[in-house]
C-alpha positions in Angstrom: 105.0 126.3 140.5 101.7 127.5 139.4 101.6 126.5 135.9 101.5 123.0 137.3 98.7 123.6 139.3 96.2 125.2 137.1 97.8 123.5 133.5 95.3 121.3 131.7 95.0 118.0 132.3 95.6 116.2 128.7 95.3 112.1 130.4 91.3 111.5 129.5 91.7 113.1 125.9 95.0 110.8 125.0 93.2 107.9 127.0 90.4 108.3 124.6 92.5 108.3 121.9 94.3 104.9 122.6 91.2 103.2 123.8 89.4 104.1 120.1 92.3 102.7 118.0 92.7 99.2 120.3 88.8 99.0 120.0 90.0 99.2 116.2 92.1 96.0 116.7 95.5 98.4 116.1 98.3 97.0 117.9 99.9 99.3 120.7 103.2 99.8 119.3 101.2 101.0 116.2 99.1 103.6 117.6 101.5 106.6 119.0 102.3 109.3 116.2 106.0 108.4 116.6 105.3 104.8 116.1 106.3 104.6 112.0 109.6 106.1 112.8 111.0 104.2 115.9 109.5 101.1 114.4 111.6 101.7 110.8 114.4 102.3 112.9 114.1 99.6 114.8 113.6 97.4 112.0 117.0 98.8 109.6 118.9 98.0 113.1 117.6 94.6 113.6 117.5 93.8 109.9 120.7 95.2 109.5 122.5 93.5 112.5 120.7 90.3 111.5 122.0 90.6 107.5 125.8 90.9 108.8 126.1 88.6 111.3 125.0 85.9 108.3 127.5 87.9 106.1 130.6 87.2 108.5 129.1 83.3 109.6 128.9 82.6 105.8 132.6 84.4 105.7 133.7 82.4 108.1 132.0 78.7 107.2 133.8 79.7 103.8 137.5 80.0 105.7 138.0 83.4 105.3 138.4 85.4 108.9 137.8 88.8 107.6 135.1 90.7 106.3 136.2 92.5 102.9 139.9 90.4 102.1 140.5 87.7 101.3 143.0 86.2 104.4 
């Protein structure tokens, strides 16, 4: 219990931090060091999610109810 009561307090320094790039006009979801990865990701699953639900609508205007055979 006493590492939590003497361990360094790390807020003002990462408070800093975010304050310096939003003074820089750098969106919030832009700013964290994780940010390029979870925002790829989110992007290949909302891109990708997006590009097949067109893929079986256009499937399915066209008559066919599957998605690789012809039905």
């Amino acid at each position: 219990m006493a590492g939590f009561i003497n361990a360094p307090n790390h807020v003002p320094e990462k408070q800093r931090y975010y304050q310096q790039a939003f003074k820089n006009h750098t969106r919030l979801w832009k700013i964290g060091p994780r940010s390029g990865i979870i925002i790829t990701t989110f992007n290949i699953a909302m891109w990708g999610t997006f590009g097949a639900s067109m893929y079986a609508m256009t499937r399915k205007v066209l008559g066919y109810n599957t998605w690789f055979q012809e039905d």
